[in-house]
Every structure is written in C-alpha cells, then in structure tokens.
PDB file of N, CA, C, O and CB in Angstrom:
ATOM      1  N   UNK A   1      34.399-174.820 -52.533  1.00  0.00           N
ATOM      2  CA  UNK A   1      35.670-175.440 -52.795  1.00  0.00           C
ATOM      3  C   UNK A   1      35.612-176.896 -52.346  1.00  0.00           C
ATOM      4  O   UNK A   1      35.195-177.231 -51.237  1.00  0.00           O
ATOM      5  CB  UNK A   1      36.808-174.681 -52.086  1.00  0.00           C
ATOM      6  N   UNK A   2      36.090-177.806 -53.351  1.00  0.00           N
ATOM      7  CA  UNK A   2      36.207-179.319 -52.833  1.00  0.00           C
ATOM      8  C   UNK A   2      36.638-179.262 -52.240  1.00  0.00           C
ATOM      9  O   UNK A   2      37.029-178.117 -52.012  1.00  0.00           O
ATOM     10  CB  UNK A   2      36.579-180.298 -53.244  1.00  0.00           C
ATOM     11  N   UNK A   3      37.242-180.697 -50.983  1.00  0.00           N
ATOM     12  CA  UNK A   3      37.991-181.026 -50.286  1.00  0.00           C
ATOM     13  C   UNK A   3      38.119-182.155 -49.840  1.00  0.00           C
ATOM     14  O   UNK A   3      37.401-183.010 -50.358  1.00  0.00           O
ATOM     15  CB  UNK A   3      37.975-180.460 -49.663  1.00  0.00           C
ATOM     16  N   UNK A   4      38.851-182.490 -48.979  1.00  0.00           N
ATOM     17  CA  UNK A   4      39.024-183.681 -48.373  1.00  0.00           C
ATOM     18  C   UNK A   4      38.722-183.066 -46.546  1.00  0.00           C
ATOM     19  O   UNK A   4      39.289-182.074 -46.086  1.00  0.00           O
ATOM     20  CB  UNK A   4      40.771-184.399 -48.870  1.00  0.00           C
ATOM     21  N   UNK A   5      37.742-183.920 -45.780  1.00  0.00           N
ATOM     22  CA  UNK A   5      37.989-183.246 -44.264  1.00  0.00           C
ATOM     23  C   UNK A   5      37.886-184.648 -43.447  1.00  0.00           C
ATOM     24  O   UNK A   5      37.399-185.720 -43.806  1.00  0.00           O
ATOM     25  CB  UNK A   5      36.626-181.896 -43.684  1.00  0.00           C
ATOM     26  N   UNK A   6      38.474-184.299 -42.296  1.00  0.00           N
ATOM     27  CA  UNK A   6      38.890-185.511 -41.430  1.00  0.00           C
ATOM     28  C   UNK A   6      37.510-185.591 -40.085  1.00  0.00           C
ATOM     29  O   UNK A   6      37.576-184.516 -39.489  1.00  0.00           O
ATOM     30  CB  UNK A   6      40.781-185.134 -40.672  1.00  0.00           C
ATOM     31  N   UNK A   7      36.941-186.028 -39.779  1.00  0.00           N
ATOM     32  CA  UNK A   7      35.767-185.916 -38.694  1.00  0.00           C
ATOM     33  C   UNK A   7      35.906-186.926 -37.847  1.00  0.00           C
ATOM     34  O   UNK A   7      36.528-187.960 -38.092  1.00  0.00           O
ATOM     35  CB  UNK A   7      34.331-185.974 -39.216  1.00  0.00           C
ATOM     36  N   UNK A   8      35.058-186.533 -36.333  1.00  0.00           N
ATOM     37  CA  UNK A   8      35.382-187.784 -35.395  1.00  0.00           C
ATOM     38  C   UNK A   8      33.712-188.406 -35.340  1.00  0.00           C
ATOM     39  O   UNK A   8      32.830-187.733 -34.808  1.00  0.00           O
ATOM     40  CB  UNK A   8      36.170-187.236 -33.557  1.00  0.00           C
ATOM     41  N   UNK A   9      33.447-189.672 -35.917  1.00  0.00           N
ATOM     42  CA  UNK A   9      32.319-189.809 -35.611  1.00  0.00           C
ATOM     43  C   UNK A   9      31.860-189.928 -34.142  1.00  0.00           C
ATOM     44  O   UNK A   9      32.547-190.623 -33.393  1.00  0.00           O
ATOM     45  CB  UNK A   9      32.022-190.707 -36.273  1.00  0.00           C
ATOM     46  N   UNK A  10      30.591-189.217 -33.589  1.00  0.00           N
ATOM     47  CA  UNK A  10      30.294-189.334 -32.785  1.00  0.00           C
ATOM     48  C   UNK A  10      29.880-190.481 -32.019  1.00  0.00           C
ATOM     49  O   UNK A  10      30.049-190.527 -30.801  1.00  0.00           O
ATOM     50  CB  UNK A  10      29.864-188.718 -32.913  1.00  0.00           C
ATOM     51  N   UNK A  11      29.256-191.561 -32.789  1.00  0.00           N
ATOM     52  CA  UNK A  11      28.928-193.237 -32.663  1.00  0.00           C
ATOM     53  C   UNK A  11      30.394-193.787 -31.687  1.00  0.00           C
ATOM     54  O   UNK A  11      30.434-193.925 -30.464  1.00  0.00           O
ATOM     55  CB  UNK A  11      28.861-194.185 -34.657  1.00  0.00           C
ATOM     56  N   UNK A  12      31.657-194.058 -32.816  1.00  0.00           N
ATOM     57  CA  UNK A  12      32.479-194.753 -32.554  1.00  0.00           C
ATOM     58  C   UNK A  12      33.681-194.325 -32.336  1.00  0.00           C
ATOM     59  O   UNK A  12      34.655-195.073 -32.419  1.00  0.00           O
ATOM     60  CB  UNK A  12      32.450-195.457 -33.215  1.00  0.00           C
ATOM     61  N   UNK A  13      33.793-192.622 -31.920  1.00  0.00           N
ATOM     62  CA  UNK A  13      34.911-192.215 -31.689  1.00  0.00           C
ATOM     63  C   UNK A  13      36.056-192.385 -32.858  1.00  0.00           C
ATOM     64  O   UNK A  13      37.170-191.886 -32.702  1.00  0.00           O
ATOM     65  CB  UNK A  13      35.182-192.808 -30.545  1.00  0.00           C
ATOM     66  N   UNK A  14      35.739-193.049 -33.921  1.00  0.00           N
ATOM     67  CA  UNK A  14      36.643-193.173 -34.806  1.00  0.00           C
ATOM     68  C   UNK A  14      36.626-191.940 -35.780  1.00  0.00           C
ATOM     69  O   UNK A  14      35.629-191.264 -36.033  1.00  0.00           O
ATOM     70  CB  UNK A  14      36.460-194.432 -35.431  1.00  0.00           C
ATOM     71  N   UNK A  15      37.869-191.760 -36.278  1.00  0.00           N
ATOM     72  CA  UNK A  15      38.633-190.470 -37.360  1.00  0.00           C
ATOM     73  C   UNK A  15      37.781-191.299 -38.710  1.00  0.00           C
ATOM     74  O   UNK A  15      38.010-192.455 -39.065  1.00  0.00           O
ATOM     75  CB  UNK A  15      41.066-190.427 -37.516  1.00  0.00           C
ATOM     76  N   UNK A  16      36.695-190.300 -39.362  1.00  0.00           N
ATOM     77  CA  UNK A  16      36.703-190.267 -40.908  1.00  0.00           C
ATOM     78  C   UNK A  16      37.041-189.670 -41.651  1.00  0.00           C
ATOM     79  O   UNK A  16      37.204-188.493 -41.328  1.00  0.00           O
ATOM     80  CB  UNK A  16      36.001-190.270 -41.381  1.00  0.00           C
ATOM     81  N   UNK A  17      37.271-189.947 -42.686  1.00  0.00           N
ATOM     82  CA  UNK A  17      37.646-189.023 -43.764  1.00  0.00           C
ATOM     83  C   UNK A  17      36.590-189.465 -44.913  1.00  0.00           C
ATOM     84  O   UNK A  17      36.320-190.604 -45.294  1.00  0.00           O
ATOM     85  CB  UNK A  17      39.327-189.175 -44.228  1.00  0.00           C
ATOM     86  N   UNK A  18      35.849-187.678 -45.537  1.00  0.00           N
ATOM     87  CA  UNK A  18      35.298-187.795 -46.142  1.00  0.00           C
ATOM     88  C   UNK A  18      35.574-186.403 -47.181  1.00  0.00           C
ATOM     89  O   UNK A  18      36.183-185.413 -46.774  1.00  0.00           O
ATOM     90  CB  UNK A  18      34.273-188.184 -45.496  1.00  0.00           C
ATOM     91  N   UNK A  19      35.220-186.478 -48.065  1.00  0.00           N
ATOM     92  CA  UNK A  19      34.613-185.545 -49.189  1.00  0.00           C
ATOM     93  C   UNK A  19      33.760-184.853 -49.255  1.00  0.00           C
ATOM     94  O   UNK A  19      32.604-185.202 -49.497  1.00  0.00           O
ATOM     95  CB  UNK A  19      34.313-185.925 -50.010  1.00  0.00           C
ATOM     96  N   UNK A  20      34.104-183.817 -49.073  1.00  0.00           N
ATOM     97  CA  UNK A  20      33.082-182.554 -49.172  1.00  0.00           C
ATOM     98  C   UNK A  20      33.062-182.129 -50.525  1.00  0.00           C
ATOM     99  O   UNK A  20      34.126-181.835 -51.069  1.00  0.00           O
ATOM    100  CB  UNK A  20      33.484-181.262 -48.260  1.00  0.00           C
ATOM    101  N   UNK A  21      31.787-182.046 -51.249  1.00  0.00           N
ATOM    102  CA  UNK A  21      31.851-181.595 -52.510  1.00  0.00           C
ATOM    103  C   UNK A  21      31.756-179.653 -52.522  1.00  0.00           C
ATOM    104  O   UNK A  21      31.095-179.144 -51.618  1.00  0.00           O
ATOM    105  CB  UNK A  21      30.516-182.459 -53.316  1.00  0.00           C
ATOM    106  N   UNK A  22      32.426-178.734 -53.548  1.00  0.00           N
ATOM    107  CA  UNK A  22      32.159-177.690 -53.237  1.00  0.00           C
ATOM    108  C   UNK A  22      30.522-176.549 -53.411  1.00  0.00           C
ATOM    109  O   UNK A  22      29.771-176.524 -54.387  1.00  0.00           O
ATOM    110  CB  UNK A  22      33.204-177.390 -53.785  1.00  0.00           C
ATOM    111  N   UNK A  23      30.434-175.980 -52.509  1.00  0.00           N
ATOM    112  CA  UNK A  23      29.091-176.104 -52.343  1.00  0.00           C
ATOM    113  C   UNK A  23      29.123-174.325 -52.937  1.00  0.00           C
ATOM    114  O   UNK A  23      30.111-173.928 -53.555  1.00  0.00           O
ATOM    115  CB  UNK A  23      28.439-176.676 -50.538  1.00  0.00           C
ATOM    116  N   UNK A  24      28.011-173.450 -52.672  1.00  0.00           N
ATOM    117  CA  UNK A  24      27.945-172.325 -53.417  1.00  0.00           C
ATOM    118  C   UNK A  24      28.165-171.446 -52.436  1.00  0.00           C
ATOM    119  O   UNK A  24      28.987-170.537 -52.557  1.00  0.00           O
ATOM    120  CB  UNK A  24      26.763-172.103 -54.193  1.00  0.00           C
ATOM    121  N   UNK A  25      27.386-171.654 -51.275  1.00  0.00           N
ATOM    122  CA  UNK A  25      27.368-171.250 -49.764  1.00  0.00           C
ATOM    123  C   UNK A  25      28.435-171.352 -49.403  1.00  0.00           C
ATOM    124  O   UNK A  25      28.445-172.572 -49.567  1.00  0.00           O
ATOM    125  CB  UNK A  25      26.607-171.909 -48.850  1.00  0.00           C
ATOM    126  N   UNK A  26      29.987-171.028 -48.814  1.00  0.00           N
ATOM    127  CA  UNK A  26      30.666-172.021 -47.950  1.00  0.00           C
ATOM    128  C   UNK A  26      30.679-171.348 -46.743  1.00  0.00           C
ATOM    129  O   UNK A  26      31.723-171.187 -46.111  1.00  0.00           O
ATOM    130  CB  UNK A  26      32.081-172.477 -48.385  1.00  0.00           C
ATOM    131  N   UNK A  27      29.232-170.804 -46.245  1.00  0.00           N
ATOM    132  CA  UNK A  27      29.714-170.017 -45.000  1.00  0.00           C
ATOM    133  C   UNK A  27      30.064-170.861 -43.902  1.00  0.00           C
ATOM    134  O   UNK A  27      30.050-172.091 -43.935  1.00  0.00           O
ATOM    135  CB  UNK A  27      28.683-169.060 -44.489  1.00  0.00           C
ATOM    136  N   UNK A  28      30.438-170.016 -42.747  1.00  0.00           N
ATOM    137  CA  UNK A  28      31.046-171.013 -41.441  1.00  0.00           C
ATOM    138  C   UNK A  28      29.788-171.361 -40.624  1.00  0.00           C
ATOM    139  O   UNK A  28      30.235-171.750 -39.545  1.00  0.00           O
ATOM    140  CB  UNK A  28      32.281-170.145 -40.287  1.00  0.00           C
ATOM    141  N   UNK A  29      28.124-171.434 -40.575  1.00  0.00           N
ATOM    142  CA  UNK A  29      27.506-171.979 -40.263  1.00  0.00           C
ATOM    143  C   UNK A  29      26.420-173.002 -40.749  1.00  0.00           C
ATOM    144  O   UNK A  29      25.352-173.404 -40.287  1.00  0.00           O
ATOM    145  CB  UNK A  29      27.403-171.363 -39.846  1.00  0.00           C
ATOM    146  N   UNK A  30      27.325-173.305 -42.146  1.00  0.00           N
ATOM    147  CA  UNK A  30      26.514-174.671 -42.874  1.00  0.00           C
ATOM    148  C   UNK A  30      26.822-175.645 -42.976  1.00  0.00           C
ATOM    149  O   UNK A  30      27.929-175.840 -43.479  1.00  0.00           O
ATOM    150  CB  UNK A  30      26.219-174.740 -43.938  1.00  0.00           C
ATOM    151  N   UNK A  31      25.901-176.918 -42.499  1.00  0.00           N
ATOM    152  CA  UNK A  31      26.100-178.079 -42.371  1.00  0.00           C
ATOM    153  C   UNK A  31      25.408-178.911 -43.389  1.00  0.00           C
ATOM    154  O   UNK A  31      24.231-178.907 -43.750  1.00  0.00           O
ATOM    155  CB  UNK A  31      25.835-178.355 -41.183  1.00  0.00           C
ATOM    156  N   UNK A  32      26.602-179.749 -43.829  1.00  0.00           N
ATOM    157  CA  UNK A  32      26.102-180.648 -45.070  1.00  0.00           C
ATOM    158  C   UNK A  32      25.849-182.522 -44.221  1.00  0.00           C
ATOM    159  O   UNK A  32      26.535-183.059 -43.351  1.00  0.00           O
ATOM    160  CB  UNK A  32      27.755-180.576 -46.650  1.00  0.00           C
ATOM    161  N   UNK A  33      24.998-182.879 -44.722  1.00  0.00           N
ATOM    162  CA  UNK A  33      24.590-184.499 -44.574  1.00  0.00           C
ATOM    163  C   UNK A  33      25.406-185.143 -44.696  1.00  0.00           C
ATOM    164  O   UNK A  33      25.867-184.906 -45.812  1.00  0.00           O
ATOM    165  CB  UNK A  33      23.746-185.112 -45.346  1.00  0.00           C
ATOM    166  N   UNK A  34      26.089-186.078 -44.109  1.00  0.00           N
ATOM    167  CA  UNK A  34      27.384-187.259 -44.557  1.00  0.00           C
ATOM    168  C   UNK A  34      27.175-188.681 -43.747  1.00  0.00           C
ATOM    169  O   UNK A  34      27.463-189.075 -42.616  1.00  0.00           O
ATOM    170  CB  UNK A  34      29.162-186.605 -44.032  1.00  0.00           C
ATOM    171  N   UNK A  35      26.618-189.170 -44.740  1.00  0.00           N
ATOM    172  CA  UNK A  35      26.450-190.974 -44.046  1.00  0.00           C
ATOM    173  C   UNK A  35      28.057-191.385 -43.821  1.00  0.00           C
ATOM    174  O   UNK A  35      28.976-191.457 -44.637  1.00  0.00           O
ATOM    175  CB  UNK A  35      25.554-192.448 -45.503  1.00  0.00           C
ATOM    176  N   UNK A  36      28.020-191.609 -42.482  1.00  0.00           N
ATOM    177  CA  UNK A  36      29.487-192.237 -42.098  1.00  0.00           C
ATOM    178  C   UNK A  36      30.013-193.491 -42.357  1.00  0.00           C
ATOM    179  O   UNK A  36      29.356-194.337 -41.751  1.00  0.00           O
ATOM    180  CB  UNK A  36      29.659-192.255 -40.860  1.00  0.00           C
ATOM    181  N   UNK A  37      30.742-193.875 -42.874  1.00  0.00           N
ATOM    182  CA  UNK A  37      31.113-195.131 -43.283  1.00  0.00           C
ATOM    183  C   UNK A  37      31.549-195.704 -41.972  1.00  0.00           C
ATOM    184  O   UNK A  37      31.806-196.896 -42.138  1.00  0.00           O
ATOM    185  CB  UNK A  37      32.184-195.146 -44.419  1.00  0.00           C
ATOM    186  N   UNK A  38      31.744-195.305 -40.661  1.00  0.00           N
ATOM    187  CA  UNK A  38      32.387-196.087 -39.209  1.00  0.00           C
ATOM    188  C   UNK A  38      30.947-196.400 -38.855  1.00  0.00           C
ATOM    189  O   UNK A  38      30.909-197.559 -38.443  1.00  0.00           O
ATOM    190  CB  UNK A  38      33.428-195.011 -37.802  1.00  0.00           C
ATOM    191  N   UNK A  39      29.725-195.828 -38.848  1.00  0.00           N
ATOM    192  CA  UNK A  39      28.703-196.241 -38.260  1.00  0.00           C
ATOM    193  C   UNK A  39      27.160-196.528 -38.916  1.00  0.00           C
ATOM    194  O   UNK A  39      26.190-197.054 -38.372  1.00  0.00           O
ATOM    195  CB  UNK A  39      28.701-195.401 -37.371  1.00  0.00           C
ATOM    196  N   UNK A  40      27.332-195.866 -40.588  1.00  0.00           N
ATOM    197  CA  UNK A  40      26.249-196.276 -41.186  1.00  0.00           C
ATOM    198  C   UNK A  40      25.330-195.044 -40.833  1.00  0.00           C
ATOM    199  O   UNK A  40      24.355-195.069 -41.584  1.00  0.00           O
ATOM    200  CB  UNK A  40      25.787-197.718 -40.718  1.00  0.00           C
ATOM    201  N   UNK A  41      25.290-194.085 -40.054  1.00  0.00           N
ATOM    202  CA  UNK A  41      24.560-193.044 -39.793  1.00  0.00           C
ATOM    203  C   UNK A  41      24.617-191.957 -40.587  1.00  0.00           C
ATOM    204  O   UNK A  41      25.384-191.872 -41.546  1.00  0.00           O
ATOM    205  CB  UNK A  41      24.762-192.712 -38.719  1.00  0.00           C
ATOM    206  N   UNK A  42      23.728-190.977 -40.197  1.00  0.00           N
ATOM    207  CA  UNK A  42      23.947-189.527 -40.599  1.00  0.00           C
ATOM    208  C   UNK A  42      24.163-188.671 -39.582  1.00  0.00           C
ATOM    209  O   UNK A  42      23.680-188.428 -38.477  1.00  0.00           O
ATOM    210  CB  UNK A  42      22.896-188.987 -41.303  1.00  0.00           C
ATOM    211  N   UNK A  43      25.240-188.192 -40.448  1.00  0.00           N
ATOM    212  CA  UNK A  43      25.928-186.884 -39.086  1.00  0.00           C
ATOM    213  C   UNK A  43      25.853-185.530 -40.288  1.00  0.00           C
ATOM    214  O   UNK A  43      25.648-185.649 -41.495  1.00  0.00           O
ATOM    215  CB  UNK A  43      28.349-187.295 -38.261  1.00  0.00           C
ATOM    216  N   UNK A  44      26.049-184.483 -39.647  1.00  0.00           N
ATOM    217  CA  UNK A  44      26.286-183.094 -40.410  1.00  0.00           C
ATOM    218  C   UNK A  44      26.984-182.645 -39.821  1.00  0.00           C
ATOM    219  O   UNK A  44      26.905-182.364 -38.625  1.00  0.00           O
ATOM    220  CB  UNK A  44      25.367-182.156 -40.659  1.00  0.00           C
ATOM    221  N   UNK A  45      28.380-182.375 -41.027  1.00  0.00           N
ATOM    222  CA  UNK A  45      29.436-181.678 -40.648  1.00  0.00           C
ATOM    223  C   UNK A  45      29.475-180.425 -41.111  1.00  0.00           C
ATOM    224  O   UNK A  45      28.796-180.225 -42.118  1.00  0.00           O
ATOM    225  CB  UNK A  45      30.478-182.252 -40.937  1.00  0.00           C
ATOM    226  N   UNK A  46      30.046-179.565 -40.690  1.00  0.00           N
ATOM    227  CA  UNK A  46      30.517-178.310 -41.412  1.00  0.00           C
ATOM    228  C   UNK A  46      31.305-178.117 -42.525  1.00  0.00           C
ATOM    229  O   UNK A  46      32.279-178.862 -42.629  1.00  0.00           O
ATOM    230  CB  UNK A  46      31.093-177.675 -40.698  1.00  0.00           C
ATOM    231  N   UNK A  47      31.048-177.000 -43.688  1.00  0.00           N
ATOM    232  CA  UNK A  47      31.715-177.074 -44.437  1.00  0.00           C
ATOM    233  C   UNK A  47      32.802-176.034 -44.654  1.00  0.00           C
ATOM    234  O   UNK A  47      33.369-175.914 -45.740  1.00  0.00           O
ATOM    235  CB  UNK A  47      31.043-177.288 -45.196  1.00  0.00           C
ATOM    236  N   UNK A  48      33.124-175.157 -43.409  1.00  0.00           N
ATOM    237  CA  UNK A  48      34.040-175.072 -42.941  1.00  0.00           C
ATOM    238  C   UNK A  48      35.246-175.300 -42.303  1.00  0.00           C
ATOM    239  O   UNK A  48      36.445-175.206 -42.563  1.00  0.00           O
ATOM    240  CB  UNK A  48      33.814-174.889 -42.838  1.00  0.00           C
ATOM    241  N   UNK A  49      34.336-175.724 -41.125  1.00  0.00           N
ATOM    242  CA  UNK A  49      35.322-176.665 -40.011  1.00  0.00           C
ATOM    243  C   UNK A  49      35.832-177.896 -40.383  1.00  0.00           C
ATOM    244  O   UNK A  49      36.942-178.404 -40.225  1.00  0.00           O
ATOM    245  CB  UNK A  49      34.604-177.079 -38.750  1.00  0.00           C
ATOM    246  N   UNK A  50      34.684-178.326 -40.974  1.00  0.00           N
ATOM    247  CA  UNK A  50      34.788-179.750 -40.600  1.00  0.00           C
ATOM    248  C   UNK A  50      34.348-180.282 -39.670  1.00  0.00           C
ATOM    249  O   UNK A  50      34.858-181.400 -39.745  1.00  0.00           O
ATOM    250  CB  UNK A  50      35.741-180.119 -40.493  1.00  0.00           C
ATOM    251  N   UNK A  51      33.608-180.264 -38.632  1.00  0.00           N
ATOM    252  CA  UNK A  51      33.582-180.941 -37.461  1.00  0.00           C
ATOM    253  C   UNK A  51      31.876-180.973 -37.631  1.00  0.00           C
ATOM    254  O   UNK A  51      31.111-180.298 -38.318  1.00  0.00           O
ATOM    255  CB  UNK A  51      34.400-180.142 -36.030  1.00  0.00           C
ATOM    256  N   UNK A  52      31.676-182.035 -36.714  1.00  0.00           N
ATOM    257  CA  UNK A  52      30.272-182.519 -36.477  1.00  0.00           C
ATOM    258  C   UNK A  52      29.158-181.382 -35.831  1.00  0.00           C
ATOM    259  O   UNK A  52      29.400-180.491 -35.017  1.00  0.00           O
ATOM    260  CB  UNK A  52      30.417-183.783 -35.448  1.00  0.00           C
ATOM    261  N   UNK A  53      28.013-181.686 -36.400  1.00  0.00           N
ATOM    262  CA  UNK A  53      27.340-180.667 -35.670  1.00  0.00           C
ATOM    263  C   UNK A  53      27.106-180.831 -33.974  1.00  0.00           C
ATOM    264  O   UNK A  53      26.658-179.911 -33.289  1.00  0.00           O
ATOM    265  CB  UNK A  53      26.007-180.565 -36.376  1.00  0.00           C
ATOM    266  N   UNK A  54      27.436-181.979 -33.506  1.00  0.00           N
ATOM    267  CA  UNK A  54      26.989-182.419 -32.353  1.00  0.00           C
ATOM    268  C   UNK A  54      28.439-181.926 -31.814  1.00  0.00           C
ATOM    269  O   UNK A  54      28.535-181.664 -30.615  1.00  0.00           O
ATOM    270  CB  UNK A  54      26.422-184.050 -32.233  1.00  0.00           C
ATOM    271  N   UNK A  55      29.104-181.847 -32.311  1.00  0.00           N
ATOM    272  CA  UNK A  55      31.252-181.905 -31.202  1.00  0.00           C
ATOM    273  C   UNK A  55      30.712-180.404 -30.858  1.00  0.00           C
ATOM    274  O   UNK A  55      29.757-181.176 -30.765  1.00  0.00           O
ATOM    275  CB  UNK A  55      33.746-181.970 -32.619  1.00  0.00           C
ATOM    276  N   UNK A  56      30.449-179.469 -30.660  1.00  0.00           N
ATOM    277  CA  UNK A  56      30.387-178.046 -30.097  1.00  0.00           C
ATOM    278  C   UNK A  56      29.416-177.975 -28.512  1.00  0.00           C
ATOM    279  O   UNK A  56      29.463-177.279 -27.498  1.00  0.00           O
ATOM    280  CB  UNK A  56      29.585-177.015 -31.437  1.00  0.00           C
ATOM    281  N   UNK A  57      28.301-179.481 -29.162  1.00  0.00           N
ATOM    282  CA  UNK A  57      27.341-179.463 -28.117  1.00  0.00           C
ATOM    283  C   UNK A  57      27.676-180.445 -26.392  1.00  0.00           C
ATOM    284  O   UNK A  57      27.283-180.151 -25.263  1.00  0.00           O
ATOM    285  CB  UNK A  57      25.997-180.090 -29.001  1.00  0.00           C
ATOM    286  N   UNK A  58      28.209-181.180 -26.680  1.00  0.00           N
ATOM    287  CA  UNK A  58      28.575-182.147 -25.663  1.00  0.00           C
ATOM    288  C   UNK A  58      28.007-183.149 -25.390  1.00  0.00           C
ATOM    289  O   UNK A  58      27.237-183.276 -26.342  1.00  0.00           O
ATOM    290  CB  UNK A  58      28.650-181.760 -24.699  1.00  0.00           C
ATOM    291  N   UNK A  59      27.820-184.101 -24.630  1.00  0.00           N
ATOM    292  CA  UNK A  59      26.809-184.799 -24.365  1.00  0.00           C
ATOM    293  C   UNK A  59      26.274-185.388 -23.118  1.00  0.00           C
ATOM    294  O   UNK A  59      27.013-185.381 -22.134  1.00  0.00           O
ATOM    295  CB  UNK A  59      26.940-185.528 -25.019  1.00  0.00           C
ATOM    296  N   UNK A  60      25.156-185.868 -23.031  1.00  0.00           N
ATOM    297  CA  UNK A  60      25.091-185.701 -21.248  1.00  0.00           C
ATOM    298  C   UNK A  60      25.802-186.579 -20.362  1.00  0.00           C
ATOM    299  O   UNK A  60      25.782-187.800 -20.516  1.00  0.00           O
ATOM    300  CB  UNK A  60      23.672-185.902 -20.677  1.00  0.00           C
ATOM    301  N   UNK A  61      26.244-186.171 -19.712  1.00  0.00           N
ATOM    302  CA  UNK A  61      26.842-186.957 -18.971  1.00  0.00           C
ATOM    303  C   UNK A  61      26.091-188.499 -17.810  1.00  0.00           C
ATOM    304  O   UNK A  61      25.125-188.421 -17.051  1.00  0.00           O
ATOM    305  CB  UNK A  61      27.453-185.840 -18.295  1.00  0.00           C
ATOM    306  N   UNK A  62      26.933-189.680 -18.076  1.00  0.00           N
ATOM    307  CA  UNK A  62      26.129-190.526 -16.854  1.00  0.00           C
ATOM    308  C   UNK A  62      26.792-190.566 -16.030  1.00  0.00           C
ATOM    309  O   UNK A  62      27.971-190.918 -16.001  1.00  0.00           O
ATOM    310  CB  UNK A  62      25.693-191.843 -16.951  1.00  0.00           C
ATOM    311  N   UNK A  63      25.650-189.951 -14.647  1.00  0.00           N
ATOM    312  CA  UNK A  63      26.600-189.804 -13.126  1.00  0.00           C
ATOM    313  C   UNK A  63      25.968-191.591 -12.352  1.00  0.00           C
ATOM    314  O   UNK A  63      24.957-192.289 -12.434  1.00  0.00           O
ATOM    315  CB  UNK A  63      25.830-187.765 -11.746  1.00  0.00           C
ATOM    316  N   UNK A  64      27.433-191.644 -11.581  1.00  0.00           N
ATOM    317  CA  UNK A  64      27.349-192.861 -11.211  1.00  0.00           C
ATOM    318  C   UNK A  64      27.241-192.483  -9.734  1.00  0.00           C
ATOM    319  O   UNK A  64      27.604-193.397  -8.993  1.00  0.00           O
ATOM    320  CB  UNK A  64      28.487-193.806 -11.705  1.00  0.00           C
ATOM    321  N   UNK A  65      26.778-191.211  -9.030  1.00  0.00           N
ATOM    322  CA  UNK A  65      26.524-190.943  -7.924  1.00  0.00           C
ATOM    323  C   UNK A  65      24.864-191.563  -7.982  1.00  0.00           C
ATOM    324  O   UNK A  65      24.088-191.554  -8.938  1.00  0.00           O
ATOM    325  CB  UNK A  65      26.886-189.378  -7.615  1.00  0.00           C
ATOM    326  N   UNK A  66      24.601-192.247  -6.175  1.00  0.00           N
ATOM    327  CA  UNK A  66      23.190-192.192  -6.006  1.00  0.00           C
ATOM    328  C   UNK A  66      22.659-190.971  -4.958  1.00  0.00           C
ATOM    329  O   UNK A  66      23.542-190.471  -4.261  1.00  0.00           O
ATOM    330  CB  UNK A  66      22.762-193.631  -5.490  1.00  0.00           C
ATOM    331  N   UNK A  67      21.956-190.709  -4.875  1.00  0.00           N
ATOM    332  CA  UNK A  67      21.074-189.723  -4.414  1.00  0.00           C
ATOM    333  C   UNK A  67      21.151-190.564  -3.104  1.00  0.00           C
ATOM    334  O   UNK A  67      21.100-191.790  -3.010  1.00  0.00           O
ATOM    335  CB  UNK A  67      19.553-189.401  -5.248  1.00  0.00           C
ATOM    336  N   UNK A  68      21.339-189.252  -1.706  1.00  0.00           N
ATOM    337  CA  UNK A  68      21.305-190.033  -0.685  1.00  0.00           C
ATOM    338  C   UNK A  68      19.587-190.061  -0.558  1.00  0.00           C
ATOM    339  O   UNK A  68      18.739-189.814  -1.415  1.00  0.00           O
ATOM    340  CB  UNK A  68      22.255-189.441   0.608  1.00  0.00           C
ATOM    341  N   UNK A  69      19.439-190.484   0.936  1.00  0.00           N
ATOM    342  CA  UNK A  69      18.311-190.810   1.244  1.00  0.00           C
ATOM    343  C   UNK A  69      17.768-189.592   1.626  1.00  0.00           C
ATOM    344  O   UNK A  69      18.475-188.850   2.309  1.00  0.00           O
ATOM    345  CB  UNK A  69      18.253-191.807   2.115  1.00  0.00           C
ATOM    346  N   UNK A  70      16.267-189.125   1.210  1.00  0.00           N
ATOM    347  CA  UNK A  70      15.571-188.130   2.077  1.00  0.00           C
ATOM    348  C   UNK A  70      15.333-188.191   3.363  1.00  0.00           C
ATOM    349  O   UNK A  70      15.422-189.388   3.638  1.00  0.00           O
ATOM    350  CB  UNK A  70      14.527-187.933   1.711  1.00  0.00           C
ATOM    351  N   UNK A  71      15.148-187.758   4.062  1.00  0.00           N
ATOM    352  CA  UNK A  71      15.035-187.406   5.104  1.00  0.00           C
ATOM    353  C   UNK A  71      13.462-186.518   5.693  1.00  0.00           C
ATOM    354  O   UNK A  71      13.259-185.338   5.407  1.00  0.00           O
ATOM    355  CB  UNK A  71      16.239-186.771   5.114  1.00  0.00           C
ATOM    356  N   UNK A  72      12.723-187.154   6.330  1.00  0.00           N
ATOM    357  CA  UNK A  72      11.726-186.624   6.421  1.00  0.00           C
ATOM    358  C   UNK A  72      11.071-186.328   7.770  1.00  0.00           C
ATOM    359  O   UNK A  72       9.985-185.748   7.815  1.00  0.00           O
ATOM    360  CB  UNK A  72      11.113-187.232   5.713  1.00  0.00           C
TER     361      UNK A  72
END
C-alpha cells in the first residue's frame, strides 16, 4: 500500500516526510532505503512503522565523567 510516512532523521533530528511506494511484502520487519532530503544520507525505514531502523537501537552515549585515579 502507498503512503505518505513522517520519520525523524537520525543526522539532524529533523521530521521527514517521505513516500513509501507500495511494496508486495508489507510485513512489520521490512526495511526499505530512503535518501533523506534533511541530510543527503541513507536511512531505512520501515514499511510499517515508519520509523528508522536505527530509533529502536539507541545510541551510545558520551559520558562526561573522568575515571578517577588508580590506585596502586
């Protein structure tokens, strides 16, 4: 089924909206290719959800703690 779906690119935090063409498959674990127009990349969204393949995974975090000193 065509559609229209709304995604957050992962790059720039910005809302896209793109076009999903309808595919034959539409199960809930297939991801189609979509060059983002906010960042020029390729992301794969679902053609279910909608959502990025990366938004389920998280990303690592940067800790701004330092490691105390060893002690020896």
């Amino acid at each position: 089924m065509e559609r229209n779906v709304i995604f957050k690119c992962p790059r720039t935090g910005m809302n896209v909206q793109h076009w999903l063409p309808g595919t034959t498959s539409d199960a809930a674990d297939t991801h189609v290719p979509v060059r983002c127009p906010a960042c020029a990349s390729l992301h794969f969204v679902n053609v279910a959800s909608g959502k990025t393949l990366s938004e389920g995974i998280g990303r690592p975090r940067a800790t701004s703690q330092t490691q105390p000193p060893s002690t020896m």
